[in-house]
C-alpha positions in Angstrom: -5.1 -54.9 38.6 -5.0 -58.6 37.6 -5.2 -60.8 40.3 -4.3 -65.0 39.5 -8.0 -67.4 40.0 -7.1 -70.5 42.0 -9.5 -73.3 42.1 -10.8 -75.4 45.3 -7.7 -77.3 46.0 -6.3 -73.6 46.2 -3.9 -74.2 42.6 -3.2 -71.4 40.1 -5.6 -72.5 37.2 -3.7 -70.2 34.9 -6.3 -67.7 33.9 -6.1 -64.3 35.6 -9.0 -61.7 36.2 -8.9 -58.4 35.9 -9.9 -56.1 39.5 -11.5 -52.8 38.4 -8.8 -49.9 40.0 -12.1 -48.2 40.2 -13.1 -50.5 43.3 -9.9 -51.8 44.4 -7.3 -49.6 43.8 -8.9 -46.0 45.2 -7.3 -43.5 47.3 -8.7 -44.6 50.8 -11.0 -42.3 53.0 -10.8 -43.3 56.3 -13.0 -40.9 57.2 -15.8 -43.1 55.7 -14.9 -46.1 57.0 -15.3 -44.8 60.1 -18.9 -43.6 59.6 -19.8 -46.7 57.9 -18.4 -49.1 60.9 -20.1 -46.7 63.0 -23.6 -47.3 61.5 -23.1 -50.8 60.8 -22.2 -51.4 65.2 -25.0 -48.5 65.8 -27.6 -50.8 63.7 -26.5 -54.2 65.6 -27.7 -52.6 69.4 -31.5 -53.8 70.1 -31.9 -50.5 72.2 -34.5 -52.1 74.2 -32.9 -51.5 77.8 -35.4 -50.3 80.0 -35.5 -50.2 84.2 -38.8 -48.9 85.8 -39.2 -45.4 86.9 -40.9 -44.3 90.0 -44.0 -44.1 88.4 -44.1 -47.6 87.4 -43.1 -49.3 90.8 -45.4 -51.5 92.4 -46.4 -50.2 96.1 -47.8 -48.1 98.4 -48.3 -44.2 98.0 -49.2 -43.8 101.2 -47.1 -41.3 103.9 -44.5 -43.7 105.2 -44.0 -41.2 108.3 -44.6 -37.9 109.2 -43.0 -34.9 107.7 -41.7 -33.2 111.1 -40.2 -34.4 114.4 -38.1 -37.1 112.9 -34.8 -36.1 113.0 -34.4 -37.3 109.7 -35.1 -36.1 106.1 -38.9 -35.9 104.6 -40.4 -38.8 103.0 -43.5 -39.7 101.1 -43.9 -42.9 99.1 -41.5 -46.2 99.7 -41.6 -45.6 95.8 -39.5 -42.6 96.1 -35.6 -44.0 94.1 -34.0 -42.7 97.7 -35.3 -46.4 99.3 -34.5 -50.1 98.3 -36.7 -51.1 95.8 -37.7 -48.2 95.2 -37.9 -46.6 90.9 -34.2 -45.8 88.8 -33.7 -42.2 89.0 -32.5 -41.4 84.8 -32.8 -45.1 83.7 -32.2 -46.4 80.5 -35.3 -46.2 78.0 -36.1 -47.8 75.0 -33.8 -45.9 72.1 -33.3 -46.2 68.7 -29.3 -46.0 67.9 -30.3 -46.4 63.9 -28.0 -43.8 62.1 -28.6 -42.7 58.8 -25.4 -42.5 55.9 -25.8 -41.2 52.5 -25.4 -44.4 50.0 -22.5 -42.5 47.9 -20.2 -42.4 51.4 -21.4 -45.9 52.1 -20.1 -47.4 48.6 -16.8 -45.5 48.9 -16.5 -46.5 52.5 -16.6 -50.2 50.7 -14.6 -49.5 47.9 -11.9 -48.2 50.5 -11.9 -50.9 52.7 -11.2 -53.2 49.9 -8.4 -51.1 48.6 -6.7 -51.9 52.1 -7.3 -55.1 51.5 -6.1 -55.5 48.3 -3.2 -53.4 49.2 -1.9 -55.8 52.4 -2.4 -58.8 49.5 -5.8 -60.6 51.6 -7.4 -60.6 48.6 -8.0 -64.2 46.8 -10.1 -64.8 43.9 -11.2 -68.4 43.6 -13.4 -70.0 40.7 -16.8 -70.7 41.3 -17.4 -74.1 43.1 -20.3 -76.0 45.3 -20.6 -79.3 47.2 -22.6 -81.9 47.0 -24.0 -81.8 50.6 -23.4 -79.8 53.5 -20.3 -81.4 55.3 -18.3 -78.7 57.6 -15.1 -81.2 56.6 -15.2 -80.0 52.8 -15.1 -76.5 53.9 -12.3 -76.9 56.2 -10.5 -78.5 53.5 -11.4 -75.5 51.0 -9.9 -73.4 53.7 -6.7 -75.4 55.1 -5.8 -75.4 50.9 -5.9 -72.0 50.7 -3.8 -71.2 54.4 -6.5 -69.7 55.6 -7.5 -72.7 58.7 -6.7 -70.3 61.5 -7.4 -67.0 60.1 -10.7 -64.7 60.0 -12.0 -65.2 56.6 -15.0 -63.8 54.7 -15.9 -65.9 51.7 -18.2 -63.8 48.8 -20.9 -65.4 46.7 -22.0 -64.6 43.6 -25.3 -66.0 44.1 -26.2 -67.7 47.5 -25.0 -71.4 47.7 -27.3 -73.4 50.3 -24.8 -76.1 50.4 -21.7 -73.8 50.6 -23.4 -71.8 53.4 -25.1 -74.6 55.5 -21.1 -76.1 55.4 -19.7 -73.1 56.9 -22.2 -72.3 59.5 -20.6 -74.2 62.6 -16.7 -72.8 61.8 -16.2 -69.3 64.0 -13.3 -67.8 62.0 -15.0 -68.1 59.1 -18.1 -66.5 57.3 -20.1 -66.7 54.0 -21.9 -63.7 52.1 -23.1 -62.7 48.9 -21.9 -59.5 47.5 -25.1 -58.2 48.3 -24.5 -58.7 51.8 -20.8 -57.1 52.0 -20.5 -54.2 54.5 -17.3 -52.6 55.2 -17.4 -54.0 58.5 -17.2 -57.1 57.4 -14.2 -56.9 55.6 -11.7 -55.3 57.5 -12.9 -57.8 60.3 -11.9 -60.2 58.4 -8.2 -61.4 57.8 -8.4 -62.5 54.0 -11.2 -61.9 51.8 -12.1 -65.0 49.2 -13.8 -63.5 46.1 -15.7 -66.1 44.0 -15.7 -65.4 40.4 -19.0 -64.9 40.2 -19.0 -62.0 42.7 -16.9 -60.1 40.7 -19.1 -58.5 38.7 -21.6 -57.9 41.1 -19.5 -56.4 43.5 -18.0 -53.9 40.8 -21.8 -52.8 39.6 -22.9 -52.8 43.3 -19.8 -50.3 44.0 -19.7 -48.5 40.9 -22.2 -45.8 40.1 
């Protein structure tokens, strides 16, 4: 699949690259997408929730009253979870939601999600570029070139770019990776995906194996 390379002005430079059908052209399994989101969200909860038990209230064990005669039901500690302030009854404890995914159903979980991409046309492929200094108004101009202003967009490095990433940091739509960094999550959250030339080959040896 040949896909045109547009430069930073976001203008057909005439050369064309060629997108390995291996990677971007698959049939999709949405079956592993799924898993692959689903680790990726699993892996972003800190699972440190916690409320204290009865064992772990501060207060008095004593007898609050006596166990006949009251009309009322049996009580021992104020600690008991039936009183105010008392502990949680089944509270939330410390958990680890980490999931584990064999690496082959990872990669083709990526290798599908790009297909769909490349199959609703988000895909761009842009030439390798960098700014002199981190200035948030050169991205936005690298972006409103391309028509991509107001959209979601995930922008892939070949090699990480301080000034590229430091100029993209305060814009909310938009985010910056290398391709060691691409998940599956990130890319179908995003509305158009902006390959670098220099990604190219890293994301076809990261996917291919």
């Amino acid at each position: 699949m040949k896909v045109a390379v547009l430069d930073i002005k976001g203008k057909e430079t005439g050369r064309k690259v060629e997108l390995s059908d291996a990677v971007f052209a698959i049939e999709p399994n949405n079956h592993a997408v799924y898993l692959d989101v689903k680790q990726y969200l699993a892996h972003q909860r800190q699972g440190t929730h916690k409320s204290k038990e009865r064992a772990e209230i501060a207060g008095s064990t004593r007898k609050i009253k006596k166990q006949k005669g009251t009309g009322t039901a049996r009580a021992g500690s104020i600690k008991s979870p039936v009183f105010r302030g008392g502990g949680r009854i089944f509270g939330p404890r410390p958990k680890d939601y980490k999931q584990k995914l064999n690496k082959n159903v990872k990669r083709l979980a990526r290798r599908s999600a790009l297909t769909l991409k490349s199959k609703d046309n988000a895909i761009m492929v842009v030439e390798d570029f960098n700014f002199e200094a981190p200035k948030t108004k050169d991205f936005k101009q690298f972006l409103k070139s391309l028509g991509l202003e107001n959209k979601k967009s995930l922008i892939v490095l070949g090699d990480s770019n301080n000034n590229v990433y430091l100029s993209s940091r305060n814009l909310e739509r938009s985010e910056v990776i290398t391709n060691s960094e691409l998940s599956t999550y990130k890319i179908l959250n995003a509305n158009n995906l902006v390959l670098l030339e220099g990604s190219l080959e890293g994301i076809e040896s990261n996917l291919i194996k």
